[in-house]
C-alpha positions in Angstrom: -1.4 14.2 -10.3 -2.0 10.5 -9.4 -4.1 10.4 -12.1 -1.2 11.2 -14.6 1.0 8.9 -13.0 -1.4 5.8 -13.9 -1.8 7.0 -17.4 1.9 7.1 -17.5 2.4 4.1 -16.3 0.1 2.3 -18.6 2.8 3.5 -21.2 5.9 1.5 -19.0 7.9 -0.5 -21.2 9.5 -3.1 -19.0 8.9 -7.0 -20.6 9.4 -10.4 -18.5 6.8 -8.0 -15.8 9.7 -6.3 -13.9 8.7 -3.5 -12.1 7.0 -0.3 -13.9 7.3 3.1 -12.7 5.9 6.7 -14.0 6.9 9.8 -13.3 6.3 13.6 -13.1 8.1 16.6 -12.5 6.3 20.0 -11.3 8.6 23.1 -12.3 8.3 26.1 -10.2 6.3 27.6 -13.0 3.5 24.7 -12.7 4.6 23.4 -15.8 4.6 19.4 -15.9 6.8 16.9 -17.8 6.1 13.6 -17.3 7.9 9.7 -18.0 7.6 6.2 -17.7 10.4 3.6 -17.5 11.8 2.0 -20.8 13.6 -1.4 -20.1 14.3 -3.5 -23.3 14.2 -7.4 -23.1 17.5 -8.5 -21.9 16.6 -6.4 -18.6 20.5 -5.0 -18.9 19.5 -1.4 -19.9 16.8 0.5 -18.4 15.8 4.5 -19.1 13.7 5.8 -15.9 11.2 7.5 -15.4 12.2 10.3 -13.2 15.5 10.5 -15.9 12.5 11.0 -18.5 10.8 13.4 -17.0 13.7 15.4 -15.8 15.1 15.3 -19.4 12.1 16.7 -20.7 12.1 19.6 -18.4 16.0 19.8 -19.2 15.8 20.0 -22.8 12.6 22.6 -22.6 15.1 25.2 -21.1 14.7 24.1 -17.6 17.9 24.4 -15.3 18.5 23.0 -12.0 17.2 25.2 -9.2 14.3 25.7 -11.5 12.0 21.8 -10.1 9.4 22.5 -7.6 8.5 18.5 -6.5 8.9 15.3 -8.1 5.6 12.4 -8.0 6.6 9.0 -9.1 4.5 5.8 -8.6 5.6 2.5 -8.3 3.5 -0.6 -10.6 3.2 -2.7 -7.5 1.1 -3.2 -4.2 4.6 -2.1 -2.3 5.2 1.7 -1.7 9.1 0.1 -0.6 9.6 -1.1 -4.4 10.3 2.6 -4.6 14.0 1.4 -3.7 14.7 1.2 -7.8 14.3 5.1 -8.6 17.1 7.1 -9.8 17.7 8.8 -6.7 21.1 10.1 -7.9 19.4 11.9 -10.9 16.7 13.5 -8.5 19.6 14.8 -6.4 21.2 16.4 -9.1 18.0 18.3 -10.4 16.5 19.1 -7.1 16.9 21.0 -3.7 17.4 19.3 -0.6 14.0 20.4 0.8 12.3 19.8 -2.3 9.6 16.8 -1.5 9.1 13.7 -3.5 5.5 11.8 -3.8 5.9 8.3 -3.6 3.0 6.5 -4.7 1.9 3.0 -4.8 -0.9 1.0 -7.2 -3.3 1.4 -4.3 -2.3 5.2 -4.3 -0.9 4.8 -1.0 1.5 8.3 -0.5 4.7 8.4 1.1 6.7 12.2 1.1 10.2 12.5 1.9 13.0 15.0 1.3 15.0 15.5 -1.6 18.0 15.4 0.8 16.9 12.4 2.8 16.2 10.3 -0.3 18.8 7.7 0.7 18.1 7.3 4.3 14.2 6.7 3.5 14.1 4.3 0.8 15.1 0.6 1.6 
């Protein structure tokens, strides 16, 4: 998987180097969908890319209740710049003892909760 998650990240769109993130979703069925962030220039809109991913899944026929785990790596040294994901989207999509993979550039792996998503990432 973390191998996926730096191809995908090679694709990040995010000019003026702000932070790049990739994405992939695992579906109960071991079917992946994968995204990487889109920002545009004026750094006022951004697309992530667990809402990529997600969306993918969504718009194959997926429905909530149906996402195993969720892996997303960070474009930085920091596993703590992790603080940016859409952790609202991942709620909505996602059990509350579903796990996330948080990785870093130096594939350093940090696992929390679905439901503890907000208490663990600062």
């Amino acid at each position: 998987m973390v191998n996926e998650l730096e191809r995908l990240l090679s694709n990040s769109h995010a000019p003026g180097g702000s932070l790049c993130f990739s994405s992939v979703v695992l579906m109960k069925d071991n079917t992946t969908f994968g995204g990487a962030i889109v920002k545009n220039d004026i750094f006022r809109d951004a697309i992530y890319a667990e809402q990529i991913a997600i969306a993918r899944a969504v718009t194959a026929g997926y429905k909530k209740g149906d996402f195993e785990a969720i892996y997303i790596m960070v474009g930085s040294n920091s596993i703590n710049d992790l603080k940016y994901i859409n952790k609202d989207m991942i709620l909505e999509f996602f059990e509350p003892q579903k796990e996330v993979f948080l990785y870093d550039l130096n594939r350093n792996l940090r696992i929390i909760k679905v439901g503890n998503l907000f208490e663990n990432i600062y």
